[in-house]
DRENMILUM-230611 format. One line per field, with one value per atom (N, C-alpha, C): residue in one letter; x negated, y negated, z; chain. Coordinates in steps of 0.1 Angstrom, whole numbers. Example, Ala and Ser with C-alpha at 12.3 -4.5 7.8 and 13.67 -1.06 7.14 Angstrom:
DRENMILUM-230611
residu <- (A/A/A/S/S/S)
c1 <- (-132/-123/-132/-128/-137/-129)
c2 <- (57/45/33/22/11/0)
c3 <- (78/78/78/71/71/79)
chaine <- (A/A/A/A/A/A)
end
This chain:
DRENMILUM-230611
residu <- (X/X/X/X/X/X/X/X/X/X/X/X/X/X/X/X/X/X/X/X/X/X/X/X/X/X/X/X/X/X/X/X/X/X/X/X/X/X/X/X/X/X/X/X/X/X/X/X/X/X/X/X/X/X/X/X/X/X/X/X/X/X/X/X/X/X/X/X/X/X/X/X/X/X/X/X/X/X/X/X/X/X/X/X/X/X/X/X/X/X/X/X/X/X/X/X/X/X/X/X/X/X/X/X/X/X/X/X/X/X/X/X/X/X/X/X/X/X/X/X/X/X/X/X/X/X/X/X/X/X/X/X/X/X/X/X/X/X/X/X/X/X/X/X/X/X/X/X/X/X/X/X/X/X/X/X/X/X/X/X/X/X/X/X/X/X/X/X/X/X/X/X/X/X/X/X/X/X/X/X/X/X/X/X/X/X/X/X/X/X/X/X/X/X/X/X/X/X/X/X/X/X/X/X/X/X/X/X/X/X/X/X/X/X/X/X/X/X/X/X/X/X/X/X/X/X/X/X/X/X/X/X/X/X/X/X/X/X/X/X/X/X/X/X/X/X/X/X/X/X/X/X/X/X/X/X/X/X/X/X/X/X/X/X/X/X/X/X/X/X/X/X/X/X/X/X/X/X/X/X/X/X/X/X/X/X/X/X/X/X/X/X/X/X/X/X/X/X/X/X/X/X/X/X/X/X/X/X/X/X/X/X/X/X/X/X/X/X/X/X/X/X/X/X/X/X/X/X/X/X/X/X/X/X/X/X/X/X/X/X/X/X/X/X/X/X/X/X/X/X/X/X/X/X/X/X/X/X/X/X/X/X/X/X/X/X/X/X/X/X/X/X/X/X/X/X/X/X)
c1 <- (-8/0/-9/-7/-20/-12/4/10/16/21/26/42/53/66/67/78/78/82/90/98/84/75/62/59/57/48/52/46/47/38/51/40/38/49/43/33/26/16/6/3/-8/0/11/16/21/24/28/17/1/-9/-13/-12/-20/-15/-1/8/2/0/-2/-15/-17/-28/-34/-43/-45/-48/-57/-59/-46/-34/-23/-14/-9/1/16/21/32/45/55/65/72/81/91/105/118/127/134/144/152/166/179/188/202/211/220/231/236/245/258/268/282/289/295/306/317/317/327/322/308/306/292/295/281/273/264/251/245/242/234/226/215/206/195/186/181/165/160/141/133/125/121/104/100/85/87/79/79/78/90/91/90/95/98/110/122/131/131/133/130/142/153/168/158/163/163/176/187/199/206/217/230/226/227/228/233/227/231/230/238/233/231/224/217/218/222/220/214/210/204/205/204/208/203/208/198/195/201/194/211/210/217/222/212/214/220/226/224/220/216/206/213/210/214/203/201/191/195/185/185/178/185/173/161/146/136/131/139/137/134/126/119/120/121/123/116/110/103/110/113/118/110/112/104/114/99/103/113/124/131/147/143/155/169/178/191/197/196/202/215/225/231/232/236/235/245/252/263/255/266/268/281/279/296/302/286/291/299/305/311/302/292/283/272/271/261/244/241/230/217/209/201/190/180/173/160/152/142/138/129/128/113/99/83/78/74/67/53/46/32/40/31/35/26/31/26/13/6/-5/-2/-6/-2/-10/-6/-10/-12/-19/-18/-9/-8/2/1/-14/-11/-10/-10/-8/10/17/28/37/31/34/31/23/22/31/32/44/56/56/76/75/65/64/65/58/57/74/79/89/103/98/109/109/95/91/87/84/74/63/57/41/32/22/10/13/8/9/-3/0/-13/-17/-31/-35/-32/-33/-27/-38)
c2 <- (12/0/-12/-22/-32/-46/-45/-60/-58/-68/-69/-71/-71/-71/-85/-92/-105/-105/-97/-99/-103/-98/-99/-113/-126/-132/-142/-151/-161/-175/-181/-194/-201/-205/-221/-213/-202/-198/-211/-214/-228/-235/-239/-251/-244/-233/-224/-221/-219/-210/-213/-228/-237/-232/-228/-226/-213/-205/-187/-185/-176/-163/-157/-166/-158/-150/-139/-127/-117/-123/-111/-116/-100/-102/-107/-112/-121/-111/-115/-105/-117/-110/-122/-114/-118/-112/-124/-113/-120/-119/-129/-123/-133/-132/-140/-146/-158/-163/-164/-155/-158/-168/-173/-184/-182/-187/-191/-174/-174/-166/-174/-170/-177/-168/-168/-155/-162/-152/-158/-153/-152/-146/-149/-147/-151/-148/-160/-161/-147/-138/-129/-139/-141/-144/-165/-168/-183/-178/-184/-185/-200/-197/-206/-202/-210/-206/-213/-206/-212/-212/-221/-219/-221/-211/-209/-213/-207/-216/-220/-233/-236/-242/-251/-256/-253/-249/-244/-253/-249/-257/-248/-252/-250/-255/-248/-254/-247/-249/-242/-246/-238/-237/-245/-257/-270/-278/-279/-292/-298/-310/-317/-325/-319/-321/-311/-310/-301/-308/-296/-300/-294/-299/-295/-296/-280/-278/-277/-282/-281/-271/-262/-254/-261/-257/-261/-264/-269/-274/-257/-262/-254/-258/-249/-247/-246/-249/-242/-236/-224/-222/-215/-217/-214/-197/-190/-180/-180/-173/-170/-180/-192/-200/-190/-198/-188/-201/-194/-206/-197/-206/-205/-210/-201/-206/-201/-216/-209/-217/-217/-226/-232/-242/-250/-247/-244/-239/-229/-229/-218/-203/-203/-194/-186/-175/-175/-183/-187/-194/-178/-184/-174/-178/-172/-176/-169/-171/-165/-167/-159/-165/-155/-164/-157/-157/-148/-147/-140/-141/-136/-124/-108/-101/-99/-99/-99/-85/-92/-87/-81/-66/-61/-64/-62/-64/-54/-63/-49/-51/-42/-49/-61/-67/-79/-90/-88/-99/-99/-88/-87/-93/-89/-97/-112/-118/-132/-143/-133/-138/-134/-127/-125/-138/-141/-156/-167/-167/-179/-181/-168/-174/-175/-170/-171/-187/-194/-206/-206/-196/-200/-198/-200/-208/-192/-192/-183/-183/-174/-175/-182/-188/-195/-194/-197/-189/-203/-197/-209/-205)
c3 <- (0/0/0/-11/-12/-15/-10/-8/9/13/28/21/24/29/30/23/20/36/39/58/68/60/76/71/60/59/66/70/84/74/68/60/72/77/87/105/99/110/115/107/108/119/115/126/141/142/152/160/155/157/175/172/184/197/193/207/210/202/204/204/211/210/200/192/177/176/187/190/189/189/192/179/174/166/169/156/158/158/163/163/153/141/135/133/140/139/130/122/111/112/116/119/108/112/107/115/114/124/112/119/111/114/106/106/122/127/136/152/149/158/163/180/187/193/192/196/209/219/233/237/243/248/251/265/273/268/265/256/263/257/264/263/253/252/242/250/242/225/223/205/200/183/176/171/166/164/147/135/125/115/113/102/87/80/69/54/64/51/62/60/68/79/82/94/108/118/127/141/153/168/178/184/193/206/216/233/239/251/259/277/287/296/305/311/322/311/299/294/288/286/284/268/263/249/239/232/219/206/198/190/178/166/153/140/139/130/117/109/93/86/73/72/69/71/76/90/95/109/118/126/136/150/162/177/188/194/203/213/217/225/238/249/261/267/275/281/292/292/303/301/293/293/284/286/278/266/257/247/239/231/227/211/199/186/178/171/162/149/142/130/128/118/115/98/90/78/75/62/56/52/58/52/62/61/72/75/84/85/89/84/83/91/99/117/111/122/125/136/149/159/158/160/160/174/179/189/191/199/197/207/205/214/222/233/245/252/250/259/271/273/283/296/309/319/328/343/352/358/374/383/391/389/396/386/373/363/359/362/359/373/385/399/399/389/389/378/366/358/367/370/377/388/394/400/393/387/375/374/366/358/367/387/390/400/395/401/412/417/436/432/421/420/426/425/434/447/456/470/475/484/486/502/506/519/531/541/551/565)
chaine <- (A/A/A/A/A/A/A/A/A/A/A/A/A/A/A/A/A/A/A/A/A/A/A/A/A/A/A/A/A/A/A/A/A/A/A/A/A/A/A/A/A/A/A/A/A/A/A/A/A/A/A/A/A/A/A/A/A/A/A/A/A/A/A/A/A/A/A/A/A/A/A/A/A/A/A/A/A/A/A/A/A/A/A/A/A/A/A/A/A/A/A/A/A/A/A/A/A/A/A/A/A/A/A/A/A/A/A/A/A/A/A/A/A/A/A/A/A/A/A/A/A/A/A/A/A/A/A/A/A/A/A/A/A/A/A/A/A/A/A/A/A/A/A/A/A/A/A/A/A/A/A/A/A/A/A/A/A/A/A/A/A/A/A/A/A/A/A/A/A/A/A/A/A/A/A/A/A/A/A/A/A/A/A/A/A/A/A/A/A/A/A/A/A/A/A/A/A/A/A/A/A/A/A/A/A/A/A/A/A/A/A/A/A/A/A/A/A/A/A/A/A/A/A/A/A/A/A/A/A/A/A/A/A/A/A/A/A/A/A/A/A/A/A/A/A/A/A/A/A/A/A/A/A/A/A/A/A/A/A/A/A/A/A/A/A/A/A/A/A/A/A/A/A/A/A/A/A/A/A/A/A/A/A/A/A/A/A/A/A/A/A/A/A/A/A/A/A/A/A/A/A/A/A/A/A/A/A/A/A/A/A/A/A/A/A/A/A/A/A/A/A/A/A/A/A/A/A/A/A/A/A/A/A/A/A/A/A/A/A/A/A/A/A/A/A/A/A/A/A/A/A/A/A/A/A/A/A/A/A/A/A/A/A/A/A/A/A/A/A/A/A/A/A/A/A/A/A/A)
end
């Protein structure tokens, strides 16, 4: 096999790169948002969220804005937050959401993210 899968190619890697681990592969899932249906679900790994056709919106959980993407427009989305995404077009909008995959850990690197992401910081000595 001496071509890649148009599904694997990642053009805007360049502008994405700075945020990620260029040591680690990128995960890129491809999905579709139907008309008058809203999709939810809670960030597993810092992504990018990238619309491809239709315009779609976007909220997310503690913030106060919503957002309205164009295709082209791109997302950053952070780990652990919960966002919500429909569309308003007649058509399906078409997504993509990239992530670097995650480096595995031990048990005390996986005991410091579950802190991290549940916000009490490191323990600290007294």
């Amino acid at each position: 096999m001496d071509q890649a899968s148009p599904q694997c190619m990642d053009d805007d890697s360049s502008q994405y790169a700075y945020q990620q681990d260029e040591r680690l592969p990128k995960v890129v899932v491809h999905f579709s948002v139907m008309p008058g249906a809203t999709l939810t679900w809670r960030v597993d790994a810092d992504s990018a969220l990238s619309v491809q056709s239709s315009r779609v919106w976007l909220t997310r959980v503690n913030s106060p804005y919503d957002h309205w993407l164009q295709p082209g427009n791109e997302f950053r989305l952070q780990r652990g937050e919960r966002v919500w995404l429909s569309t308003d077009g007649e058509i399906a909008a078409h997504v993509s959401l990239t992530s670097a995959l995650p480096a595995r850990r031990g048990l005390v690197g996986r005991w410091l993210a579950r802190l991290a992401w549940l916000n009490l910081g490191a323990p600290t000595l007294r």
